[in-house]
PyMOL commands that place a pseudoatom at each C-alpha (Angstrom):
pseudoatom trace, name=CA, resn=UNK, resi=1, chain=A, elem=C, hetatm=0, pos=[-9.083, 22.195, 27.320]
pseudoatom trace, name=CA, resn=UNK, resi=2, chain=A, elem=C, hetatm=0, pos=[-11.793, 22.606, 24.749]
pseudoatom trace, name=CA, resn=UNK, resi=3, chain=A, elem=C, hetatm=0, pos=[-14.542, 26.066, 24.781]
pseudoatom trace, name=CA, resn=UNK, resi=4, chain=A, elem=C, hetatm=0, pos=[-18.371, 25.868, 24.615]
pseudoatom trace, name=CA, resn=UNK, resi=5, chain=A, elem=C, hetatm=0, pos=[-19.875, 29.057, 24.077]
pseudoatom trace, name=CA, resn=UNK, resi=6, chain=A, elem=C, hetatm=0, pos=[-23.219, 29.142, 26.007]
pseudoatom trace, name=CA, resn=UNK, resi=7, chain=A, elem=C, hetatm=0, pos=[-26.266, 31.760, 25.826]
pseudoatom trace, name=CA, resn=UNK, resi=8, chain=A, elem=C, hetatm=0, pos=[-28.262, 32.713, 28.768]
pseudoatom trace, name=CA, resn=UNK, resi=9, chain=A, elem=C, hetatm=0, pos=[-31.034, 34.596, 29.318]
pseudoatom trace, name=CA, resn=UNK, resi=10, chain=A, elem=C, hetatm=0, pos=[-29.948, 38.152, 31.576]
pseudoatom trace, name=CA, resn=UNK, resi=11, chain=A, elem=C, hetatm=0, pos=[-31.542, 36.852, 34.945]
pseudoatom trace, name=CA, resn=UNK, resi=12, chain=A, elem=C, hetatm=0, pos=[-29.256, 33.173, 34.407]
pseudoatom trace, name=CA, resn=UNK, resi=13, chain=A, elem=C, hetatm=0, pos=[-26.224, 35.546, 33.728]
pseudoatom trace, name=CA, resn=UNK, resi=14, chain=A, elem=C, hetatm=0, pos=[-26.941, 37.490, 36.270]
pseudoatom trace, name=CA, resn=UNK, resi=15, chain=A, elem=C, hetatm=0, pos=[-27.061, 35.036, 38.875]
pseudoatom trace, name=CA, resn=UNK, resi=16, chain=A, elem=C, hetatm=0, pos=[-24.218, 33.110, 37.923]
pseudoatom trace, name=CA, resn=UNK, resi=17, chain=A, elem=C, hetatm=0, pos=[-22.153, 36.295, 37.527]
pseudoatom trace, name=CA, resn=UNK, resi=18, chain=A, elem=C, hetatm=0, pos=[-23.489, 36.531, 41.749]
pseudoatom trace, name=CA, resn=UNK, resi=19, chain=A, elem=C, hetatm=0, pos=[-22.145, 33.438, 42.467]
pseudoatom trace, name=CA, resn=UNK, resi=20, chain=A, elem=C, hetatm=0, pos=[-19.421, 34.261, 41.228]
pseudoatom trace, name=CA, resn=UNK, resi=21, chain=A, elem=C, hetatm=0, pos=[-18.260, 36.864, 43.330]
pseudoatom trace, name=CA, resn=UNK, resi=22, chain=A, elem=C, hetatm=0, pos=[-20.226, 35.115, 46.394]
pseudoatom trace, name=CA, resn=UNK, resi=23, chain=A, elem=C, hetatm=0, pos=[-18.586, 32.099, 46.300]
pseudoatom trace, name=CA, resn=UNK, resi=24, chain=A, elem=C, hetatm=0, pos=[-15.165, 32.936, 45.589]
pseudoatom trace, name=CA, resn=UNK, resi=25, chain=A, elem=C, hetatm=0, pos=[-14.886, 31.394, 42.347]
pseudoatom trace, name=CA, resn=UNK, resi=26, chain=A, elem=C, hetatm=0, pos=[-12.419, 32.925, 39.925]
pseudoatom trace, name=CA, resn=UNK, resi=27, chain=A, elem=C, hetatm=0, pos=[-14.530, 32.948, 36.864]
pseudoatom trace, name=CA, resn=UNK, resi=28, chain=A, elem=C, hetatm=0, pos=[-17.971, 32.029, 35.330]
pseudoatom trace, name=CA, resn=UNK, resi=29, chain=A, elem=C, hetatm=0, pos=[-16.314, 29.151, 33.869]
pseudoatom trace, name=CA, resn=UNK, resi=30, chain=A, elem=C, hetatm=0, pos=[-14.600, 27.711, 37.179]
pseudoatom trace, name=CA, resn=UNK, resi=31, chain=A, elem=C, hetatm=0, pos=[-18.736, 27.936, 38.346]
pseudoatom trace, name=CA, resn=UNK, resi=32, chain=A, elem=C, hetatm=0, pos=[-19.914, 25.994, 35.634]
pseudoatom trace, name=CA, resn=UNK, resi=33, chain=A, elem=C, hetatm=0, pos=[-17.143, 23.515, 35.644]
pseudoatom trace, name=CA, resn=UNK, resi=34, chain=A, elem=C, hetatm=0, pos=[-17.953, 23.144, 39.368]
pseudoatom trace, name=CA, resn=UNK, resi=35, chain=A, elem=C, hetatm=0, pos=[-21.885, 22.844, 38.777]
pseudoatom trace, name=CA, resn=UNK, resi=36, chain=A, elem=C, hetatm=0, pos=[-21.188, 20.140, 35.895]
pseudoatom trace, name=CA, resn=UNK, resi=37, chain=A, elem=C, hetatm=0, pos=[-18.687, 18.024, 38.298]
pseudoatom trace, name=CA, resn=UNK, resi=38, chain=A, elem=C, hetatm=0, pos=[-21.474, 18.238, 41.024]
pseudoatom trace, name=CA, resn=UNK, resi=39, chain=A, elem=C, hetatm=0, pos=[-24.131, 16.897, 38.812]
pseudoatom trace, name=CA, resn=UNK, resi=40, chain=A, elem=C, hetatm=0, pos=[-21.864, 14.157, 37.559]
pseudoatom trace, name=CA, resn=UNK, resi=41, chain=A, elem=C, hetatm=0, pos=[-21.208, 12.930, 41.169]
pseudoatom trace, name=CA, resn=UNK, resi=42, chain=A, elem=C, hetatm=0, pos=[-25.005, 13.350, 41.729]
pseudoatom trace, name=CA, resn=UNK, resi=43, chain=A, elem=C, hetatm=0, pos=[-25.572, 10.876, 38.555]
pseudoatom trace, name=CA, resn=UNK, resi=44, chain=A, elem=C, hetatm=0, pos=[-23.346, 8.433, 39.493]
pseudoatom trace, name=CA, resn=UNK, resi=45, chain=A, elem=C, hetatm=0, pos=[-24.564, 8.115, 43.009]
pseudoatom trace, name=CA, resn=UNK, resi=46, chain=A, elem=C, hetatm=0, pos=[-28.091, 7.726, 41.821]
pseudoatom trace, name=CA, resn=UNK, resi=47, chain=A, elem=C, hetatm=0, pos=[-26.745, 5.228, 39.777]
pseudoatom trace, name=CA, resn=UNK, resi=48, chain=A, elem=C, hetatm=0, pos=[-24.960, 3.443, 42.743]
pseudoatom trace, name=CA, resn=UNK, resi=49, chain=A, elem=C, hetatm=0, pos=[-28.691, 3.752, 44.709]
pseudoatom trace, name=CA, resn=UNK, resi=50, chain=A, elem=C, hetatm=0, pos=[-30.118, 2.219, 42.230]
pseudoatom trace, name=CA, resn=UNK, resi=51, chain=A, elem=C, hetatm=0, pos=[-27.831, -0.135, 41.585]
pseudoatom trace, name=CA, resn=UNK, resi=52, chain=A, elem=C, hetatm=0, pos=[-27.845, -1.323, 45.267]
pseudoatom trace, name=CA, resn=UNK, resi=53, chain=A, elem=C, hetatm=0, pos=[-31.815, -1.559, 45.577]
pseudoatom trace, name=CA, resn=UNK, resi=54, chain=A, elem=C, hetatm=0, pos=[-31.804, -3.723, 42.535]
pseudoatom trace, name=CA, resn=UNK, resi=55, chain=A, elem=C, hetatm=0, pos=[-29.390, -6.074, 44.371]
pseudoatom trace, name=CA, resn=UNK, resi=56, chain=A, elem=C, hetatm=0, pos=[-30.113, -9.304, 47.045]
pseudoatom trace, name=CA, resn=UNK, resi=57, chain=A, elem=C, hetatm=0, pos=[-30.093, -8.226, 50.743]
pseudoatom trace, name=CA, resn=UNK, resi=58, chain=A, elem=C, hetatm=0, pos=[-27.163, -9.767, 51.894]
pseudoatom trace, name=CA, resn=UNK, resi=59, chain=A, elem=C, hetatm=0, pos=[-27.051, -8.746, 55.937]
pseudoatom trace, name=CA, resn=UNK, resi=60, chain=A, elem=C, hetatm=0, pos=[-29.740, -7.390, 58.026]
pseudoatom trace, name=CA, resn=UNK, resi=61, chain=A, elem=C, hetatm=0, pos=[-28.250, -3.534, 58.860]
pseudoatom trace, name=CA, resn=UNK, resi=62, chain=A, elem=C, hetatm=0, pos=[-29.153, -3.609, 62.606]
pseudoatom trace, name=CA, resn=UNK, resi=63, chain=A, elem=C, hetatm=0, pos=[-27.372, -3.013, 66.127]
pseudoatom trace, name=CA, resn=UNK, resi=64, chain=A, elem=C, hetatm=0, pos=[-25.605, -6.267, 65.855]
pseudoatom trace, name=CA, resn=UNK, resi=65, chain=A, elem=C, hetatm=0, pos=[-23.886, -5.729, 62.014]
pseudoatom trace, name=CA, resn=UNK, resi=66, chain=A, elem=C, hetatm=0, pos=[-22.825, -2.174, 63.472]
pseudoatom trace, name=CA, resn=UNK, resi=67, chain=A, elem=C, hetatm=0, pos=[-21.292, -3.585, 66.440]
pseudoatom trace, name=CA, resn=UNK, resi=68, chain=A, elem=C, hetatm=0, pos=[-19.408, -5.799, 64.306]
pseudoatom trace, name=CA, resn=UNK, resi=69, chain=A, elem=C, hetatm=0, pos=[-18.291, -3.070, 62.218]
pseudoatom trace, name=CA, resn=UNK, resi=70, chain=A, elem=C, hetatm=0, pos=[-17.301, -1.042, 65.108]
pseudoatom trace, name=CA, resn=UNK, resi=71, chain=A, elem=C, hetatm=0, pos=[-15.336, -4.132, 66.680]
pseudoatom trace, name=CA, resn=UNK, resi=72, chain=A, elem=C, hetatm=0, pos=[-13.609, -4.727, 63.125]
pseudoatom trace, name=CA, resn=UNK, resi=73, chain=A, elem=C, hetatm=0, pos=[-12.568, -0.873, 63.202]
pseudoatom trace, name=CA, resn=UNK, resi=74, chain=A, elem=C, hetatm=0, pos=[-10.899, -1.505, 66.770]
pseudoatom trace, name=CA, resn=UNK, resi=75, chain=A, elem=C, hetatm=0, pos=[-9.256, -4.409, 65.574]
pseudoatom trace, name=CA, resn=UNK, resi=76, chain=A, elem=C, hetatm=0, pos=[-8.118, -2.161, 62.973]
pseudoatom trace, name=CA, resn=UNK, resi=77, chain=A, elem=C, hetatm=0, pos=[-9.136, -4.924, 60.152]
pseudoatom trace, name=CA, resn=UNK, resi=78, chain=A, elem=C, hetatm=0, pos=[-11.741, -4.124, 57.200]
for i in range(1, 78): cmd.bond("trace and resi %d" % i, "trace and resi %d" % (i + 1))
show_as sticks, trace
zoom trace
């Protein structure tokens, strides 16, 4: 695992040093790793979103597609 130093104003610090302790997180690091992860999921989900509004409707989403769904869950096909 590599180090980055970071410098933080002393209201950042202390905040993060709060969540810390609030949140049961071992170490300022662990929170930051957690925060960066998070934001990374949060990225690639917009992505997805925005891949999936750029694409063709395929099948209307209404109360007959989620019947289907439900009956292919009962089935137990996908």
């Amino acid at each position: 695992m590599s180090t980055m130093n970071i410098s933080l104003p002393e209201s950042l610090k202390s905040f993060v040093d709060e969540q810390v302790g609030e949140r049961g997180y071992s170490t300022s690091s662990e929170y930051v790793r957690e925060l960066i992860r998070k934001d990374q999921d949060r990225q690639r989900l917009r992505a997805l979103l925005l891949a999936a509004a750029e694409s063709a409707p395929t099948q209307p989403a209404d109360a007959d597609y989620f019947e289907s769904l439900r009956a292919r869950v009962r089935r137990g096909g996908a």
